[in-house]
Each structure stands twice: as structure tokens, then as C-alpha cells.
SELUM-682744 format. One record per residue (C-alpha): residue in one letter; x, y, z. Coordinates in steps of 0.5 Angstrom, whole numbers, padded with zeros to 4 digits, always signed. Layout:
# residues N
AXYZ ...
END
This chain:
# residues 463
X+0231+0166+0139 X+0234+0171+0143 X+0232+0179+0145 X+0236+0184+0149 X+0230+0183+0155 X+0227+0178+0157 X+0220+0180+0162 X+0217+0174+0166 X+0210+0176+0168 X+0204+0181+0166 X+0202+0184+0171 X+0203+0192+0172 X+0210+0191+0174 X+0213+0188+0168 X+0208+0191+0163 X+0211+0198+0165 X+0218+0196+0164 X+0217+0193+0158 X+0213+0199+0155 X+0219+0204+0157 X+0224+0200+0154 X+0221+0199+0148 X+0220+0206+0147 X+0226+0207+0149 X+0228+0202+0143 X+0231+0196+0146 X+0229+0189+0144 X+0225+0186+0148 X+0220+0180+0149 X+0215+0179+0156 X+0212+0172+0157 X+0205+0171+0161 X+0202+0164+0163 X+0196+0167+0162 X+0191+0168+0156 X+0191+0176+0159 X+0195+0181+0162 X+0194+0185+0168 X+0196+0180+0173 X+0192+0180+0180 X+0190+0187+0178 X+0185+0183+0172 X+0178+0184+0172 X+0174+0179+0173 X+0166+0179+0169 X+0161+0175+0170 X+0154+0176+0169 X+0155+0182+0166 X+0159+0186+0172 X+0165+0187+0170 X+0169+0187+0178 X+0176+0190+0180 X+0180+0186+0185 X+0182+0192+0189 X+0180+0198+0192 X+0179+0201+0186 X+0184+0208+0188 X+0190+0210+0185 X+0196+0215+0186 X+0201+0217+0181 X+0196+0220+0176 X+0197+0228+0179 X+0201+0233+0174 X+0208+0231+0175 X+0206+0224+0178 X+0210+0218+0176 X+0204+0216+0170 X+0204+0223+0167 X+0213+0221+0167 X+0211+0214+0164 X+0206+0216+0159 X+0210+0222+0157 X+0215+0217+0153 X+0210+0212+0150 X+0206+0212+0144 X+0199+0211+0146 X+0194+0215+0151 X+0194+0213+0158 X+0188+0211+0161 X+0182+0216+0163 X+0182+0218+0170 X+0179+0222+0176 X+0180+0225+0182 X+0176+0222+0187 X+0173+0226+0193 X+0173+0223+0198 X+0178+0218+0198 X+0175+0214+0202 X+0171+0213+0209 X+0173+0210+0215 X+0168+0208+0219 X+0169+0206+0227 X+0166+0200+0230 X+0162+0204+0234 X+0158+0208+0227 X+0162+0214+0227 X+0165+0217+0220 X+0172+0220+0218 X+0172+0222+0211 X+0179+0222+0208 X+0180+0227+0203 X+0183+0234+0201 X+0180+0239+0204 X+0184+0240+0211 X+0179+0244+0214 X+0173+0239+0214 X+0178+0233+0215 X+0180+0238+0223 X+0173+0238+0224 X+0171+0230+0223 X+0178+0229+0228 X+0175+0234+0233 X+0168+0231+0234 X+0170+0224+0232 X+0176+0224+0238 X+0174+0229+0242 X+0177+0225+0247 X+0185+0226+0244 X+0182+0231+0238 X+0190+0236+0240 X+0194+0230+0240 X+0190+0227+0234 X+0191+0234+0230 X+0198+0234+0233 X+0200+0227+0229 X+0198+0229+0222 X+0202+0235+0223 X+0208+0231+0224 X+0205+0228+0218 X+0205+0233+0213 X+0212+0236+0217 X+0216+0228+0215 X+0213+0229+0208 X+0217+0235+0207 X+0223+0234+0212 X+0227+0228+0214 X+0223+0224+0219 X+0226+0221+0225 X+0228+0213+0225 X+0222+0211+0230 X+0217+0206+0229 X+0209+0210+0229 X+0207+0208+0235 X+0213+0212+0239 X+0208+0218+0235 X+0202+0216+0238 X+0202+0215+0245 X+0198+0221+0247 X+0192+0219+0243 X+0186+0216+0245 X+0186+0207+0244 X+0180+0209+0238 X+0184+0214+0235 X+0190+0209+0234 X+0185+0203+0232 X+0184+0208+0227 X+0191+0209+0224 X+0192+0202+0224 X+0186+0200+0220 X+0189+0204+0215 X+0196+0201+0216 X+0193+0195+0216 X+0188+0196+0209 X+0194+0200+0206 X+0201+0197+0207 X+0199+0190+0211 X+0202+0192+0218 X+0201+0196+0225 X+0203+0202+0227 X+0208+0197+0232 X+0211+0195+0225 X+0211+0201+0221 X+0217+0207+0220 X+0214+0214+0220 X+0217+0215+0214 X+0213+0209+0212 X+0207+0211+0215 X+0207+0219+0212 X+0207+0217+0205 X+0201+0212+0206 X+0197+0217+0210 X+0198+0223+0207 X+0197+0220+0201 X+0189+0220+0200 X+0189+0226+0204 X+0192+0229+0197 X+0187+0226+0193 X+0187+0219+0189 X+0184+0218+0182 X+0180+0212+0179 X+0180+0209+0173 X+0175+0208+0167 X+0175+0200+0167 X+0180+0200+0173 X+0188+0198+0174 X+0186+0193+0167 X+0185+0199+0163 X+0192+0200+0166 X+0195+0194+0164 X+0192+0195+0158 X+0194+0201+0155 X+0201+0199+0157 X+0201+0193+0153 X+0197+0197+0147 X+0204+0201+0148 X+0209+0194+0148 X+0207+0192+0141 X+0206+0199+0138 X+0214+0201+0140 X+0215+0194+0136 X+0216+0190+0143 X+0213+0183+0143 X+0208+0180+0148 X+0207+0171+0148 X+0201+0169+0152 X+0200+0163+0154 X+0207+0162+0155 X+0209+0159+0161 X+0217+0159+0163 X+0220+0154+0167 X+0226+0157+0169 X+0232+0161+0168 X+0237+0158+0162 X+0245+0157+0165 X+0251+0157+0162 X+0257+0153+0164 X+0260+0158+0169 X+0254+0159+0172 X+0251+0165+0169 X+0243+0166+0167 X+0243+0167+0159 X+0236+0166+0158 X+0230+0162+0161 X+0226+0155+0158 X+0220+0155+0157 X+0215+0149+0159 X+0214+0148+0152 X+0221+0146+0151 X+0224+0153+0148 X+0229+0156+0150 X+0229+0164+0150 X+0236+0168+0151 X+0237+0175+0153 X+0243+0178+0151 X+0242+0185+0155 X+0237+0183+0162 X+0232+0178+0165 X+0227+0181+0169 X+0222+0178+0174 X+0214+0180+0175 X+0214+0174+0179 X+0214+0174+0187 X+0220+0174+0191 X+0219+0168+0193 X+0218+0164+0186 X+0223+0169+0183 X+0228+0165+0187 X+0224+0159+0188 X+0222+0157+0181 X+0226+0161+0176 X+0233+0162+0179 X+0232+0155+0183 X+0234+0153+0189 X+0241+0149+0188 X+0243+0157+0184 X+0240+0161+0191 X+0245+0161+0196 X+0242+0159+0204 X+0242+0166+0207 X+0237+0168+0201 X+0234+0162+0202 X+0233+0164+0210 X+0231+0170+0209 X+0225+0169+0204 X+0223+0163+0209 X+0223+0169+0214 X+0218+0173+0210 X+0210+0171+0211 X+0204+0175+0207 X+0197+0176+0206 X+0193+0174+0201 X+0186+0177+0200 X+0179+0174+0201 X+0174+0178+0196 X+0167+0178+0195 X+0164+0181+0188 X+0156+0184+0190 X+0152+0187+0186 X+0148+0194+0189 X+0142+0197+0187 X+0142+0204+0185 X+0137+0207+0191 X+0142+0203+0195 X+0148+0208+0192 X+0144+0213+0194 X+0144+0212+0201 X+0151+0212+0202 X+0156+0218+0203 X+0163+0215+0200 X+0163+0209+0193 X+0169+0207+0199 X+0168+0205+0206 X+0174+0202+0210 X+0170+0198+0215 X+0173+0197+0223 X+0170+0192+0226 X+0172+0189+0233 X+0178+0185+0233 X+0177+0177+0234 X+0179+0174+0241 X+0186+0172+0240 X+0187+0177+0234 X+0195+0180+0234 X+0200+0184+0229 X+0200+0179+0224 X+0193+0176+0225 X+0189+0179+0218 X+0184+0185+0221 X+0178+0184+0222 X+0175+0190+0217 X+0175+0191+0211 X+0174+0196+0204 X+0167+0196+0201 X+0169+0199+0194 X+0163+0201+0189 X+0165+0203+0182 X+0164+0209+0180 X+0157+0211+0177 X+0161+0214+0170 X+0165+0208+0170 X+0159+0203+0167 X+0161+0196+0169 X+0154+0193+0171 X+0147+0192+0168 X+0141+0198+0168 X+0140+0200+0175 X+0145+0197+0178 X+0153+0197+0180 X+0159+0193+0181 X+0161+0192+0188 X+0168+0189+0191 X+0169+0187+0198 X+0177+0187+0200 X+0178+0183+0206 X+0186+0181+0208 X+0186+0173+0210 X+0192+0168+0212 X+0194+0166+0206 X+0197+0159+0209 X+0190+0156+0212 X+0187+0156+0205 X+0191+0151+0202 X+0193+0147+0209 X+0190+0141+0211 X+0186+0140+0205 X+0184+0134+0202 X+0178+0135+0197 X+0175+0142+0194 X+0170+0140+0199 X+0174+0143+0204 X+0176+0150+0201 X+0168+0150+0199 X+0167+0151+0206 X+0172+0154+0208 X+0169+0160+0203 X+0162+0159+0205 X+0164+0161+0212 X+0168+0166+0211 X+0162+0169+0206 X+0157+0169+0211 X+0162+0172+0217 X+0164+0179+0212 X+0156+0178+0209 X+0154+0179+0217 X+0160+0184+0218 X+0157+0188+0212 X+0150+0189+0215 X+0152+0190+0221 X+0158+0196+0220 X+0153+0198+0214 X+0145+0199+0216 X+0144+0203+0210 X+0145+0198+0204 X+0139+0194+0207 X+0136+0188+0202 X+0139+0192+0197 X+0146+0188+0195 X+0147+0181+0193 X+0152+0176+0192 X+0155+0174+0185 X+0162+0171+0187 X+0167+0170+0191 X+0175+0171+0191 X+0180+0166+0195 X+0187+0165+0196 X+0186+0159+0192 X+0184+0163+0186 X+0188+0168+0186 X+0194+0162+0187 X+0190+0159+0180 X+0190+0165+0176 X+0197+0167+0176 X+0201+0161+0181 X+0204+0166+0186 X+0205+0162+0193 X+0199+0161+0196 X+0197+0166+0192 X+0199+0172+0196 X+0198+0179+0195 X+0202+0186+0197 X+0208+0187+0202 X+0210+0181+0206 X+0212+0182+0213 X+0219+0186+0214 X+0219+0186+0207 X+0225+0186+0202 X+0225+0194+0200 X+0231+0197+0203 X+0233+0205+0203 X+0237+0205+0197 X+0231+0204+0193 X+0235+0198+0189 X+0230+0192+0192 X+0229+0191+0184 X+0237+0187+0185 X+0237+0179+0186 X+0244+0175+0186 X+0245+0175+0179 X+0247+0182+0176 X+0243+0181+0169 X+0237+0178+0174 X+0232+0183+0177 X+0225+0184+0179 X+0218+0188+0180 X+0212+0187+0183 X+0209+0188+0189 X+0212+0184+0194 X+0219+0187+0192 X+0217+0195+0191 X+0219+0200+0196 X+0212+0202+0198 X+0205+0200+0197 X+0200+0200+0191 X+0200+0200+0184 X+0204+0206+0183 X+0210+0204+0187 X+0210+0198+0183 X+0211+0203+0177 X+0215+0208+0180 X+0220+0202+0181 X+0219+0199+0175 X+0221+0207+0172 X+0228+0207+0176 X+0230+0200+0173 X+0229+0202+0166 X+0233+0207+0167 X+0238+0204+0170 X+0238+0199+0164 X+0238+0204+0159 X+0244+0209+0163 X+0237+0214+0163 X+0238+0220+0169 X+0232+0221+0172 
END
């Protein structure tokens, strides 16, 4: 059997691109191990909760943004969506609020009085901000911006940094940190049924433009010719598959190279390279809050500083974390209560070392229950007895559910995105990928917007 595209993977990556070239006419075949689509960002139910594993706040869905670009050209309706104000709320370890959203001059006055200690040099950066989104922005790393401001005012920064796009200040471009902070200024959006209505729709869209979808098909790897060439991939029910036109990854960069290309096909440098890469994954406590308690906070979003653990450094996860409530029009839990995901980054490599027997990996959760459960009632007094545990997410989860290595989520370290905006290019010119570890920026709608420039680049499309 033979198509012209082949995609590997079903999260938001793969399902855009194949939904735009269906649309676009070409024939093509996504393959997905699990029994759904949706990838890292599929929800999970339990109980009668439905729990989004993200944040829950989405960019890209303003007039003009990369969705109204995509959904223009499939055949079904894009998900229902609404803008969210504030985007999200930073709490500081000493108690203080600063409220993340669209209107400047509330977002001044928080600055004034939260950092009254550096509030010129504080409103000075975020001019510089704004000025790099319209300009092109000098090649110096954030924190050459930053050295007039207070150590709280920096601690503030890079607890965004670091939620957002997993590095600090230090490790991150101006450029960078301009469209990562200036981009909840603008105002986000939250879905109805989260990023899963997302993936939903888009492969309502597969199907209907005549695209064909094969769950529970796990690839094994790529098929060679006898020069060498990649012509399709073999499944591990044995089935080989060919692609006469592209092959597409929506795995890790990683297990693109790892498992599909294969390590005699990569060349050493590559090899090298990949090593040199490390990522987060995520630790995620799904909790179930009482309505009274909802009443008592001032955001569905709070990014949680706490103080950083001793012997804490740049690559250490952060010691904080996001409390995302869904939306009260968005019903995803029973009468009176909502549903409720803590998003914490964590050392992917300790969750799968040294471990014997799952004993090992329980205990592992519970400690790190126990201290987010403390840090929760502790940076938010305000919840009281009105929140409960229904489950939690480790790296070995995320590792079960989609095979990523050690279950690693988002950017890497110094990631393998370059300034041609052609991250998407492997070894082999018929090879590509999406996804998250390879976008040029982060958060769902990189992912989609590069997914939207590799369709057009296979199907000879002008932006």
C-alpha cells in the first residue's frame, strides 16, 4: 500500500499537517500507536472530571492568527474559543499578584507597586519589549536588558521564562523573550474541551477532505531502498507502507532519529548533537475544587513562585508552579465542582534511573505530591480545605501514553529551531518533523504554525 504522505504521530503537529494536505488534495496516511489522537495534549477523565494537561491558554486564535489561517482551508468548523482576561497571574513568593493581561495601564500600575524598588527600570524593559516586536531586536541574551532591575523583578521574569519556554533569562534571546512575554499581554484564549477539541477537529477534517487515519498502528521504522533512500516505513505488525511524495515525523527529535531513521542511517555529528540536548518533562497533579473555593481566587491561572530549593541552578526544573482551573463555561466535572491541573517541570532522567520495581516510582509520586500539595497551600491560602487529590502525572505516564524519550515534553536545552524557520529538515530530503521539540518557538501555536509553513513548502504553496 502506498500514499504520497505518510505522517507518523497524532499529536497537534501531525494532525495540522495532515489536515492541510488533505485539504489541499494530496493523499495521505497518519499513523498513531495509541487508540486516540491528541498526543501529550489528550485529555484525561477519571471520575467524572475531564483534566486538560496544559495550562489550558492558547495563542493563535486572534483574527488573522495562524488558526483562523488553518481553518480557512478545512472543511469543518474550528473549535469554540474565548478570549481570557487576565491571561494568567503571577504570584511572587512574598504574596504579591501581578495580573498578566491586556489592559496597560492596570498592568503599569501592578508594576509600580509590586517593584516600587526598580518600577522605571521595570516599565523601561517591557517598553523594550514591545519596541522588539515591532523592530528587529539586538542579538544579546535577556538578562544584558535586566541588570537595572531589582533581584525580585528578575525572579519574576524568569518564572515565566521558565513556565513558558523551559529556560532563564541567561539562556534566552531578546527576540525570544519578546514574543514569549508580550504574547499574554495581548490577550490568549481558552478552548471548550482544551487542546483535545483541537486535535479533534483537526482530524474530523483528515477524514472528511478523504485522508485516512490508522490508530493503534504502531511504526517500527522507516523502510530503505537499496541506495540508502527512505521509501516508506514497516509497521510492527510487519506491513510495510510506502510514501511516494514525504514522510513526516510528529515524534521527538530525539526518536525521530533514534527509533525511525535509525542509528546506523544518522550520521555521528547528528548523534552528537541530539546527545547534547536534555529536556524537561512534566509532574501534573489533576485536583478537584469546590465551587466557594473558585469564588475566592482572582484568576482561573495562577503562576506560583516559590523559593528556589538549595543547590538549584539554570537547569534545575523551577521550584513553581501553574494552577490552571477550567473554565466555569466549559463544564468538565460534577455539580459544584471544577477540574483542576497543577503543571510543574521536573527532571525527566530521575523518574526512570535507578529504579528496580514500580515501588520505586510510587514513592517517587507520592514525595512529590506531598511537596507541590504543601507549596499549594502555602502560595495559595485562599483555597483552604476546598480542593482535593484525584490523580497525578509523572514522566513515566507521559513515557506510557506516547513513548516520547523519558517522557520529555517541550523545548530542549539550546534547542534544534534555527533562524531559517526550517527546523522542520532532517538528513533525508523526503524526511521532516513537527512537534514541539522541534518548533520554533513554544506552545501549541508554534507547533501549528510550522506544521502550516512545511505544508506549504510540500505542496509549492506561498505563504
Amino acid at each position: 500500500m502506498s500514499y504520497e504522505v505518510i505522517v507518523l504521530g497524532g499529536g497537534i503537529g501531525g494532525l495540522t499537517i495532515a489536515a492541510l494536505l488533505s485539504a489541499r488534495g494530496v493523499n495521505v496516511c497518519l499513523f498513531e500507536r495509541d487508540s486516540q489522537t491528541g498526543g501529550c495534549v489528550a485529555n484525561f477523565e477519571h471520575l467524572g472530571y475531564t483534566f486538560e494537561p496544559t495550562t489550558g491558554v492558547y495563542e493563535g486564535w486572534e483574527q488573522g492568527g495562524i488558526y483562523e489561517r488553518i481553518f480557512t482551508e478545512l472543511p469543518v468548523p474550528a473549535p469554540h474559543v474565548r478570549r481570557v482576561s487576565p491571561s494568567y497571574i503571577v504570584r511572587l513568593p512574598d504574596g504579591n499578584d501581578v495580573a498578566i493581561g491586556e489592559s496597560t495601564e492596570q498592568f503599569e500600575r501592578n508594576l509600580t507597586e509590586v517593584f516600587p524598588e526598580c518600577a522605571d527600570a521595570a516599565h523601561s524593559f517591557y517598553l523594550d519589549l514591545a519596541r522588539a516586536e515591532v523592530f528587529d531586536s539586538p542579538p544579546k541574551p535577556l538578562a544584558t536588558f535586566l541588570v537595572d532591575t531589582s533581584p525580585r523583578f528578575r525572579s519574576f521574569i524568569n518564572a515565566q521564562l521558565q513556565t513558558l519556554i523551559q529556560c532563564s533569562s541567561a539562556q534566552c534571546g531578546f527576540a525570544e523573550a519578546a514574543a514569549v512575554l508580550m504574547g499574554p499581554r495581548r490577550g490568549v484564549f481558552a478552548m471548550i474541551g482544551g487542546a483535545q477539541a483541537l486535535a479533534d477537529s483537526l482530524g474530523k477534517a483528515i477524514r472528511t477532505s478523504g485522508g485516512t487515519i490508522r490508530l493503534n498502528s504502531p511504526v517500527l521504522r522507516l523502510a530503505y531502498a537499496a541506495d540508502g533512500s527512505p521509501v516508506g516505513v514497516d509497521l510492527l505488525s510487519g506491513e510495510r507502507v510506502l510514501a511516494t511524495r514525504a514522510i513526516i515525523s510528529n515524534l521527538t527529535v530525539w526518536d525521530t532519529y533514534g527509533k525511525l531513521i535509525g542509528l546506523s542511517h544518522t550520521p555521528s555529528h547528528v548523534s552528537a548533537s541530539l546527545k547534547a540536548l536534555h529536556g524537561w518533562s512534566a509532574y501534573l497533579m489533576f485536583l478537584a475544587m469546590d465551587e466557594a473555593a473558585t469564588s475566592r481566587l482572582s484568576a482561573d491561572r495562577i503562576l506560583a513562585m516559590c523559593h528556589n530549593e538549595p543547590g538549584s541552578n539554570d537547569e534545575s526544573p523551577p521550584a513553581q508552579f501553574m494552577f490552571a482551573a477550567s473554565p466555569d463555561w466549559d463544564k468538565r466535572a460534577p455539580d459544584g465542582k471544577r477540574a483542576v491541573t497543577v503543571w510543574s517541570w521536573t527532571a525527566a532522567e530521575e523518574w526512570f534511573a535507578f529504579h528496580e520495581d514500580h515501588a520505586q516510582h510510587e514513592h517517587m509520586d507520592q514525595r512529590c505530591l506531598e511537596k507541590f500539595w504543601t507549596l499549594i497551600h502555602a502560595a495559595m491560602p485562599e483555597l483552604g480545605d476546598g480542593i482535593e487529590v484525584i490523580e497525578t502525572a509523572t514522566p513515566q505516564n507521559f513515557y506510557e501514553r506516547t513513548r516520547r524519550k523519558l517522557g520529555m515534553v517541550g523545548h530542549p536545552f539550546a534547542g534544534p529551531a534555527n533562524e531559517r524557520g526550517d527546523s522542520y529538515l532532517t538528513i533525508f530530503p523526503n524526511v521532516f518533523m513537527v512537534g514541539d521539540t522541534v518548533s520554533s518557538s513554544a506552545g501549541i501555536s508554534s507547533v501549528s504554525a510550522d506544521a502550516f509553513a512545511l505544508a506549504n513548502r510540500i505542496t509549492g504553496k506561498k505563504p
